[in-house]
C-alpha positions in Angstrom: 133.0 -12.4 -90.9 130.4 -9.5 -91.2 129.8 -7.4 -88.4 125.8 -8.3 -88.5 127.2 -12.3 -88.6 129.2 -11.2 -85.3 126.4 -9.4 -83.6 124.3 -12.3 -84.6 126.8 -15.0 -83.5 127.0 -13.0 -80.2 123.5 -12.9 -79.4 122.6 -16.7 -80.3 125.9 -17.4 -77.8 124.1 -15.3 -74.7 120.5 -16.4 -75.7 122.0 -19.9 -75.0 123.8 -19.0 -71.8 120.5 -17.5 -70.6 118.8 -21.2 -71.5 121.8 -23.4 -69.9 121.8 -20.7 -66.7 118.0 -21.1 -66.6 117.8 -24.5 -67.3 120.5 -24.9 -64.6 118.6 -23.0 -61.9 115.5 -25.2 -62.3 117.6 -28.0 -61.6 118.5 -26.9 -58.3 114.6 -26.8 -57.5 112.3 -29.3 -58.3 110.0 -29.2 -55.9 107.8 -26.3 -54.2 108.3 -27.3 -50.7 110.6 -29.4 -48.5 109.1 -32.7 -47.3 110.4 -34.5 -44.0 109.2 -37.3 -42.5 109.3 -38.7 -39.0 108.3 -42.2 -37.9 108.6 -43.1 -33.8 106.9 -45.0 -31.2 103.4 -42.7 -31.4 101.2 -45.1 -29.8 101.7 -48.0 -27.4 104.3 -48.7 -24.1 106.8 -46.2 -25.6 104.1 -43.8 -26.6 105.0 -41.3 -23.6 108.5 -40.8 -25.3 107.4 -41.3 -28.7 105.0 -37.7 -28.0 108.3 -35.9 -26.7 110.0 -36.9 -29.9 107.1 -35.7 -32.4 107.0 -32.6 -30.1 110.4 -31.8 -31.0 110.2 -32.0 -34.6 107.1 -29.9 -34.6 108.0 -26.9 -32.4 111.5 -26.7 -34.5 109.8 -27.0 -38.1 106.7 -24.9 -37.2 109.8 -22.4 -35.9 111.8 -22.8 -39.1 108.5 -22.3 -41.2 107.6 -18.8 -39.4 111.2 -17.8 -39.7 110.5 -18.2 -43.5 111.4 -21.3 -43.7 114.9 -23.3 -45.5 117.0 -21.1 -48.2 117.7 -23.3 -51.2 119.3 -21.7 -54.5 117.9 -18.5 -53.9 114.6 -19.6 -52.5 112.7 -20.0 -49.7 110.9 -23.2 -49.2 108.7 -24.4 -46.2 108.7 -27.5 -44.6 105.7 -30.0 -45.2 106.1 -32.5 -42.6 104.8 -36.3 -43.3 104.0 -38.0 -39.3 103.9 -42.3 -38.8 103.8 -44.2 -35.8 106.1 -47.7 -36.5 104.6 -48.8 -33.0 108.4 -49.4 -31.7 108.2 -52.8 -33.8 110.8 -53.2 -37.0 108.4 -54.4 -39.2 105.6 -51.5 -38.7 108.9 -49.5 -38.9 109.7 -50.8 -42.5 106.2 -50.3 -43.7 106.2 -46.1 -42.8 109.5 -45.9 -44.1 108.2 -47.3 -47.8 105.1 -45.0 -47.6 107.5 -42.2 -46.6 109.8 -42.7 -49.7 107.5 -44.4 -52.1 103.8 -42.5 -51.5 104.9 -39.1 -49.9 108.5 -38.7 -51.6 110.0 -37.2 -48.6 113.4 -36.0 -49.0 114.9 -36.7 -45.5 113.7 -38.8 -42.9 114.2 -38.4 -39.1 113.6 -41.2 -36.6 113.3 -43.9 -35.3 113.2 -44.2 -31.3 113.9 -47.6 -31.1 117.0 -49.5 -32.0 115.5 -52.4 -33.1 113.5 -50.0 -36.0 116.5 -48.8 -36.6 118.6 -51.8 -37.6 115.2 -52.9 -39.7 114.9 -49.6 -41.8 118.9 -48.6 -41.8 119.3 -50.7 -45.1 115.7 -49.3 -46.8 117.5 -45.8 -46.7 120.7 -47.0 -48.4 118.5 -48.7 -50.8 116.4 -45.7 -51.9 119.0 -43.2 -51.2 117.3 -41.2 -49.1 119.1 -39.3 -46.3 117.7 -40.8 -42.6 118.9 -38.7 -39.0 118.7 -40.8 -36.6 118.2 -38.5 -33.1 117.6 -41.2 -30.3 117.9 -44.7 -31.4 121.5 -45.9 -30.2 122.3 -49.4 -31.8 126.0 -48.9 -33.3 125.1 -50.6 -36.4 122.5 -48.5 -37.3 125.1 -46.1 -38.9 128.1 -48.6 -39.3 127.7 -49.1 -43.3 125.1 -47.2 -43.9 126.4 -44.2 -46.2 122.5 -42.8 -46.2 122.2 -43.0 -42.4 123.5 -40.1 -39.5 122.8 -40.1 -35.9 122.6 -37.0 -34.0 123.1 -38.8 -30.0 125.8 -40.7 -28.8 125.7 -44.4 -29.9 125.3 -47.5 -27.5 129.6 -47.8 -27.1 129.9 -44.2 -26.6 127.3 -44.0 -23.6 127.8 -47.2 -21.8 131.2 -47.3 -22.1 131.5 -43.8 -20.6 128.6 -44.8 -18.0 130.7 -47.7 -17.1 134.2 -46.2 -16.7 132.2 -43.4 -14.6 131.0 -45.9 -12.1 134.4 -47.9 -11.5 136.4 -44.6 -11.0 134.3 -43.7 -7.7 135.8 -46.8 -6.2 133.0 -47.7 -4.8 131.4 -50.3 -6.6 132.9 -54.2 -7.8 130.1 -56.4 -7.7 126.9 -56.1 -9.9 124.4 -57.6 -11.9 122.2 -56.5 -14.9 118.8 -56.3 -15.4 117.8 -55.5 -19.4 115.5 -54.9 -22.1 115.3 -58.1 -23.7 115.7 -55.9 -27.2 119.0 -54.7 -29.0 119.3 -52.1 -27.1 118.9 -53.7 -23.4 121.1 -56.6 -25.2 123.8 -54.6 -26.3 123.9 -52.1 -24.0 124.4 -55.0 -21.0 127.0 -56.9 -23.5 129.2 -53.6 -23.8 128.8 -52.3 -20.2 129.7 -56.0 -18.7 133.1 -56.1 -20.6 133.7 -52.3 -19.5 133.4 -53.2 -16.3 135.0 -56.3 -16.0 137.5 -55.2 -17.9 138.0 -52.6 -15.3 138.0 -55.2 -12.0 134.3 -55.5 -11.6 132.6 -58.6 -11.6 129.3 -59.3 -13.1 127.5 -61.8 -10.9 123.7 -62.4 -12.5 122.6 -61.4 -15.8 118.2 -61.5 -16.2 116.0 -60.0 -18.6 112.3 -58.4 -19.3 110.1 -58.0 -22.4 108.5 -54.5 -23.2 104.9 -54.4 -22.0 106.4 -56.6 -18.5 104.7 -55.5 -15.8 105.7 -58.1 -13.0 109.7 -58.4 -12.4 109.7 -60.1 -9.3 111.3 -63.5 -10.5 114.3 -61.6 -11.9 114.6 -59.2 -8.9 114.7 -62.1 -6.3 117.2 -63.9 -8.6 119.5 -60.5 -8.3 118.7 -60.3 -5.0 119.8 -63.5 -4.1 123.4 -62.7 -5.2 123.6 -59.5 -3.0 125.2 -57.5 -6.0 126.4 -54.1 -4.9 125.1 -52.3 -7.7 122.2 -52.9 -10.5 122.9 -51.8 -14.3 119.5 -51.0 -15.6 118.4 -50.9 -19.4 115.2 -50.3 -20.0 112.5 -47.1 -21.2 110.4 -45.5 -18.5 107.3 -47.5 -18.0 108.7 -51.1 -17.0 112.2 -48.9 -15.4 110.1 -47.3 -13.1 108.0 -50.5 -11.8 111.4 -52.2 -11.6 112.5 -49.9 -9.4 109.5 -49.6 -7.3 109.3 -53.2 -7.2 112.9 -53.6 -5.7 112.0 -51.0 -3.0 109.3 -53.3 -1.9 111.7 -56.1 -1.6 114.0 -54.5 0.4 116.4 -54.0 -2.3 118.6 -50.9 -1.1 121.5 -51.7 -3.9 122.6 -48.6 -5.9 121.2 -48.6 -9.5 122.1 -47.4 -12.9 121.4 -46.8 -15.9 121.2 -45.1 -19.7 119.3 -42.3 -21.6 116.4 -44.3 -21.4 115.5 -42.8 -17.9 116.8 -39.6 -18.2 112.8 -38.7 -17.9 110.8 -36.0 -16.1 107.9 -38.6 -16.2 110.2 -41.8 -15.1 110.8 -39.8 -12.1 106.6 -39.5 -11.3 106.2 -42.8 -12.6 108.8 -44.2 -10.0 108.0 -42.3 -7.3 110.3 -42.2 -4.3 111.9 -44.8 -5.7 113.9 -43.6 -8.2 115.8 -41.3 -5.8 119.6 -41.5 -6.0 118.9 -43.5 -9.6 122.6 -42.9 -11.6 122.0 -42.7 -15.6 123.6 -40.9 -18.4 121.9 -38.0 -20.3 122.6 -36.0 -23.6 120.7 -33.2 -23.3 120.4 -31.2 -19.6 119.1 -27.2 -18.9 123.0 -26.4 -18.9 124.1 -22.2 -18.5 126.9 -23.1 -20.9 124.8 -24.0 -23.8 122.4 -20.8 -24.3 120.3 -22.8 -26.5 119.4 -25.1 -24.2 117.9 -23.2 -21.9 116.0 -21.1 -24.0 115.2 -24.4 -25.8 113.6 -25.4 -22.6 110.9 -22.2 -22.4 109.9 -22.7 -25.9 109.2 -26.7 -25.9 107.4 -26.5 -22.9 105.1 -23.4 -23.7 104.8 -25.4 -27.4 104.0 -28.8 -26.0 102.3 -28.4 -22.5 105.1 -30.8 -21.5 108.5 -31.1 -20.0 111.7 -30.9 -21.9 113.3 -33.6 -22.0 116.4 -35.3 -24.3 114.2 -36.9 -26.6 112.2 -33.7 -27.4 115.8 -32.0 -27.5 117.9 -34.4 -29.6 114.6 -34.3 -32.3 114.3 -30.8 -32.6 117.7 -30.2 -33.1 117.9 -33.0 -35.8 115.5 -30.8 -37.9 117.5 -28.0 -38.0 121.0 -29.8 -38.8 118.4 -31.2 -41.8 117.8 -27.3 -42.4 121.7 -26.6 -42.3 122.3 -29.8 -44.7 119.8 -28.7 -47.6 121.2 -25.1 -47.2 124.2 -25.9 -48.0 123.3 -28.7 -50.6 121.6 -26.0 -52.2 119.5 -28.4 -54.2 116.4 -30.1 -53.9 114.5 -32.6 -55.6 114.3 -36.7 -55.2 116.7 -37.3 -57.9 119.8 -39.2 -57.2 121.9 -35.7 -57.9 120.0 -33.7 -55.4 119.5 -37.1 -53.3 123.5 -37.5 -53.1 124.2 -33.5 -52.4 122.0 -33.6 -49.3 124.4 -36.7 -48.3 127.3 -34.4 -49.2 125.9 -31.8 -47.1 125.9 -33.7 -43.9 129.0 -34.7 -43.7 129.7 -30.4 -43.5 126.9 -29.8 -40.8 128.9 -27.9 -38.0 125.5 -27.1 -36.1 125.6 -25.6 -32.9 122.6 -26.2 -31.4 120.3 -27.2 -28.2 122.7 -30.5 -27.1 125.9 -28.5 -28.3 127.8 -28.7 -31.1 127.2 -31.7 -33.6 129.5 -32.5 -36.4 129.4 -36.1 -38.0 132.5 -38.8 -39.0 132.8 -40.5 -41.7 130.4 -43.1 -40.7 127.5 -40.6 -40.1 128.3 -40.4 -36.3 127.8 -37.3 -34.3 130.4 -37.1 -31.4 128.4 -35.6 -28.5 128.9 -35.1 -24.6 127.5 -37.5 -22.2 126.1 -36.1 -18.8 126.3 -38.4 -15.7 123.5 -37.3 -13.5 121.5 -38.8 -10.3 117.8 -38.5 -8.9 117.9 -35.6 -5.9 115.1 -34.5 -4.1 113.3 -35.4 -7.5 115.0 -34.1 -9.8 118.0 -35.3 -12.5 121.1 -33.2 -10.7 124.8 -33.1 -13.2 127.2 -35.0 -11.4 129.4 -36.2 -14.3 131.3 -36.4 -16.2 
C-alpha cells in the first residue's frame, strides 16, 4: 500500500471516529432541559399537606436551577418542572400521571401523597417506563413489583411496626382500640399495627372507622369509649385527626393516643389545640443537630415558603435532589427506553445524604430510613424515640 493510500486510509478511519464519537455524545442528550413532574393532593381536605409537599420540590429545584442546575454528559441542564393536583383520589391521580408522560414527556415523576394514588398510578409507571419517587405515600405495594417505582420514606410495615413495638416496650399499655382512615393507608396501617401488638401481648378490643372529609366522630368515639381501652391507635391526616382528638376531650376521653406520620404536623398541632398534647406518633424527618442538613433545611423552607417545615416539605425536597444524583450519574437523558432504563439503573446507586439522612434504595426500590418516636409537649413535637 502507498503511503498517500495510508494517509488517506488513516484519515477516513478518524473522520469516522469523530462521527461515531459525535454521533455518540448526541445520544446522551436529547433534550435541552430536564422535565419533572409532581402530582399531590393541591386542592381539597388534604390540600394543607399537599402545599408542604409542592413547597418542597420547588425550593429544592429553584435551588438546583441557581446552582446551575443537573450535570449530564458534560452539560448543564435546568430543571422545567410540570405541577398537577390528582385531588388525593386514584382516578384524578391516573389522569395527571398520562398528561405527565404522554403531553409533557417528563422524565421522572415525583409523588403521590396518598396511598391509595399510589397503588392506582404504580402500574402506569411500569407501563411507560418512566422512573416515579414516591416521597410520602406509604402503601407497601406501591414499590413491591414495581421495577419503575422508589420511595424515599419508610413504608407502612416499617413505621407501624416500629410504632407498635415502641409502645409495648414501655410496659405500660395492653388494651387498645383503633380508630382509622377508612382508606389503604388507615386500613393497612390498623391491619399491621393490630398483629404487632397482639402479637406482642396486647389486645385489640374495638376496631371503627371514618371517611376523609368526616367531620362528626362521635358514634365511633362513644363505641371506643364504651370499651375503656387504655390506649387509641390513630390513622388518619390532620384535618379529621385533629377534630378526633378534640372531640374525645369533650367526651371525657383521657386515654393515651397514637399515631403515624400523618400528624407529625406543625398545623395538626393549631388545628387540635390543647388537645393534641401528649399525642405519641412516628416522624421521618425532625430539626435534628446530627443531621446538618436538616437544620439548615429548616431556615431555607421556611424563608422560601412562609410556612413551617415539616416532613412532607422535607421528604419532597430531598426526593428532587436524589432525582438530581440519579440523572448525574445516568449521564443520559432523553425519553427513550435506553436513557429511560439508565435513570432506573441510576437509582438503584443513589447514596444521597441529604435533609432526612442518608437514603439508599433495595432491590425493590425501597429507601431504608429512620423512624423518630416523638410526643406533643408544651406544643410542640419533642424526640422521645426510638
Amino acid at each position: 500500500m502507498s503511503l498517500g493510500i495510508k494517509k488517506l486510509t488513516l484519515v477516513m478511519v478518524g473522520l469516522s471516529i469523530f462521527i461515531l464519537m459525535s454521533s455518540f455524545g448526541m445520544a446522551q442528550i436529547k433534550d435541552d432541559s430536564v422535565r419533572i413532574g409532581i402530582h399531590g393532593p393541591f386542592t381539597g381536605p388534604v390540600a394543607y399537606s399537599g402545599e408542604l409537599m409542592r413547597k418542597g420540590f420547588q425550593l429544592a429545584v429553584e435551588e438546583i436551577n441557581q446552582a446551575g442546575g443537573i450535570k449530564i454528559a458534560g452539560k448543564s441542564l435546568k430543571i422545567k418542572s410540570f405541577i398537577e393536583d390528582d385531588r388525593a383520589t386514584p382516578a384524578e391521580g391516573v389522569a395527571v400521571t398520562e398528561k405527565l408522560i404522554t403531553r409533557d414527556q417528563v422524565h421522572a415523576i415525583v409523588g403521590p401523597f396518598n396511598s391509595s394514588v399510589g397503588l392506582a398510578v404504580a402500574e402506569l409507571s411500569d407501563r411507560y417506563k418512566v422512573v416515579r419517587l414516591v416521597p410520602i405515600a406509604v402503601a407497601d405495594d406501591i414499590t413491591k413489583n414495581h421495577p419503575w417505582v422508589f420511595r424515599n420514606c419508610p413504608n407502612q410495615t416499617m413505621q407501624t411496626v416500629q410504632n407498635a413495638e415502641w409502645v409495648m416496650r414501655q410496659g405500660k399499655w395492653k388494651k387498645f382500640a383503633m380508630l382509622l382512615e377508612n382508606t389503604d393507608y388507615g386500613r393497612g396501617g390498623g391491619e399491621t399495627w393490630g398483629k404487632t401488638v397482639k402479637a406482642r401481648g396486647g389486645e385489640i378490643l374495638a376496631t371503627e372507622y371514618f371517611n376523609l372529609g368526616d367531620t362528626d366522630f362521635t358514634t365511633q368515639l362513644t363505641k371506643i369509649k364504651a370499651k375503656d381501652p387504655e390506649g387509641i391507635f390513630l390513622v388518619g391526616l390532620i384535618t379529621e385527626g385533629a377534630q378526633i382528638l378534640r372531640q374525645a376531650r369533650q367526651l371525657g376521653m383521657k386515654q393515651q393516643f397514637f399515631g403515624l406520620g400523618g400528624f407529625a404536623s406543625d398545623k395538626f398541632i393549631q388545628l387540635a389545640g390543647g388537645a393534641a398534647e401528649g399525642l405519641i406518633n412516628n416522624s421521618y424527618w425532625e430539626p435534628n443537630p446530627k443531621i446538618p442538613k436538616s437544620i439548615s433545611f429548616k431556615e431555607n423552607f421556611e424563608k422560601f415558603s412562609k410556612m413551617e417545615a415539616e416532613m412532607f416539605s422535607a421528604a419532597t425536597y430531598d426526593a428532587v435532589y436524589i432525582l438530581k444524583e440519579a440523572f448525574e450519574k445516568a449521564g443520559m437523558l432523553g425519553t427513550d427506553e435506553g436513557s429511560k432504563d439508565a435513570l432506573r439503573r441510576a437509582m438503584h446507586t443513589v447514596d444521597y445524604v441529604g435533609v432526612q439522612g442518608r437514603t439508599t434504595f433495595d432491590k425493590e426500590g425501597q429507601a431504608t430510613l429512620h423512624v423518630y418516636i416523638v410526643q406533643v409537649k408544651g406544643g410542640k413535637r419533642v424526640i422521645i424515640g426510638p
